[in-house]
C-alpha positions in Angstrom: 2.1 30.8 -40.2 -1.3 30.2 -40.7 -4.2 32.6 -39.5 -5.7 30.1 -36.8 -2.3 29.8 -35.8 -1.4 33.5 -35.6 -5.1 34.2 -33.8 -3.6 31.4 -31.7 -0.8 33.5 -30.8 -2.7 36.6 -30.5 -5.2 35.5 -27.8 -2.5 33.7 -26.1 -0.2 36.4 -26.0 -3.3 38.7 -24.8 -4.2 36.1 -22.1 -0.8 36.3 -20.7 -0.6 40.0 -20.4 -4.3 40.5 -19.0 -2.5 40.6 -15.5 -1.4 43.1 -14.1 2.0 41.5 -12.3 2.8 39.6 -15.7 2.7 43.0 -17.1 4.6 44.3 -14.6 7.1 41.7 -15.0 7.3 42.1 -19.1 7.7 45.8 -18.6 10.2 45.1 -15.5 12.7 43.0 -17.8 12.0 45.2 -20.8 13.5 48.4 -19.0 16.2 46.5 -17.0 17.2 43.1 -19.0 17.3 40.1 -17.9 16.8 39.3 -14.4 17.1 35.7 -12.1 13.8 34.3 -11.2 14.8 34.9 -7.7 15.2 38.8 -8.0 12.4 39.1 -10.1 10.4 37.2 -7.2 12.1 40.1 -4.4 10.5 42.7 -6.6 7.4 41.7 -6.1 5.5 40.7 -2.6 4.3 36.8 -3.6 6.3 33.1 -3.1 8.8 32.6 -5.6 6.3 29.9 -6.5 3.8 32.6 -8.1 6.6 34.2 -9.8 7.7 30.8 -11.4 4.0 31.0 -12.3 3.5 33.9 -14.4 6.9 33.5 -15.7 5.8 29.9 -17.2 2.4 32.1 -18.4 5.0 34.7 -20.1 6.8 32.1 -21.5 4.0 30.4 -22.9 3.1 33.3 -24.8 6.8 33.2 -26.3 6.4 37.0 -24.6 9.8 35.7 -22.2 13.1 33.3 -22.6 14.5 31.5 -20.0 18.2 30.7 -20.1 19.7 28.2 -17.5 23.2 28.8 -16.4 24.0 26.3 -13.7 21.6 26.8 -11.1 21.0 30.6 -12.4 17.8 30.9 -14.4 17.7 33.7 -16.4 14.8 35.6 -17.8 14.5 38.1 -20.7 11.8 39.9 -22.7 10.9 38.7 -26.3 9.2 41.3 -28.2 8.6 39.8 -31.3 5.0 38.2 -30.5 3.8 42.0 -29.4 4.0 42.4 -33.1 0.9 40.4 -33.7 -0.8 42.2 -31.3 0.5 45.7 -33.7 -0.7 44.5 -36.6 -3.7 43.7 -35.0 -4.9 47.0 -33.5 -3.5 48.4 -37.1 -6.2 46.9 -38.8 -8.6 47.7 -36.6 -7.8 51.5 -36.8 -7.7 50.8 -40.6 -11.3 49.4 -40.7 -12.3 52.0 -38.3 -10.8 55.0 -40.4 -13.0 53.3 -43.4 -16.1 53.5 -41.6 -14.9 57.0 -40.7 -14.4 58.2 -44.1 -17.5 56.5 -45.3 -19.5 58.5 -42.7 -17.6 61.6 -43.8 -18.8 61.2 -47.5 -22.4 60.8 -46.7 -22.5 63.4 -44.3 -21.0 66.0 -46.7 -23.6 64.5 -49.6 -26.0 65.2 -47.2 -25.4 69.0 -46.7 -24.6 69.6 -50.5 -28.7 68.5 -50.8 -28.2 65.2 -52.0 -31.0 63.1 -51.1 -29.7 59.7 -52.5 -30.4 56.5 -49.8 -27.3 55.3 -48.4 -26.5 52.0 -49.6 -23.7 49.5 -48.1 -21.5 49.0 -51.0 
């Protein structure tokens, strides 16, 4: 996968969970498996019409499956794409912990009396 493609799937799996009921959803099905459309829609106090909604937001995101049995819908958690958004944060705490060490260097040169100009190499 490419890196537009996976920055794709980053800020599309970010989008879908930037609410707070399709959160609640995710981490609903997470703890409890999968669940019809129609209980997941008695959990909450909206139509089944929003439900459907931020289910078809979820699945977007690839962050839900739906299986159809009959007339029984079925939805279940996908975890996979919340890797991207690991690796993600994982190189931001890597970049930041660079910075970090960086500052650390030139503050200890600083109090052994070296007087050199920081440079950004």
């Amino acid at each position: 996968m490419g890196e537009h493609s996976q920055k794709h799937d980053l800020s599309e799996i970010l989008k879908a969970v930037s609410d707070v009921t399709r959160r609640s959803i995710l981490t609903l099905l997470v703890q409890e498996g999968p669940m019809r459309v129609t209980e997941l829609a008695g959990r909450y106090d909206m139509s089944l019409n929003a439900i459907s909604k931020h289910i078809k937001v979820l699945e977007a995101a690839g962050l839900v499956d739906r299986r159809t049995l009959g007339r029984v819908h079925l939805i279940e958690a996908r975890l996979e794409p919340v890797q991207a958004v690991d690796v993600w944060f994982q190189e931001l705490r890597s970049i930041w912990e660079l910075r970090l060490d960086r500052l650390g260097e030139v503050l200890n040169d600083g109090e052994n009396g070296d007087e050199r100009p920081v440079t950004d190499d």
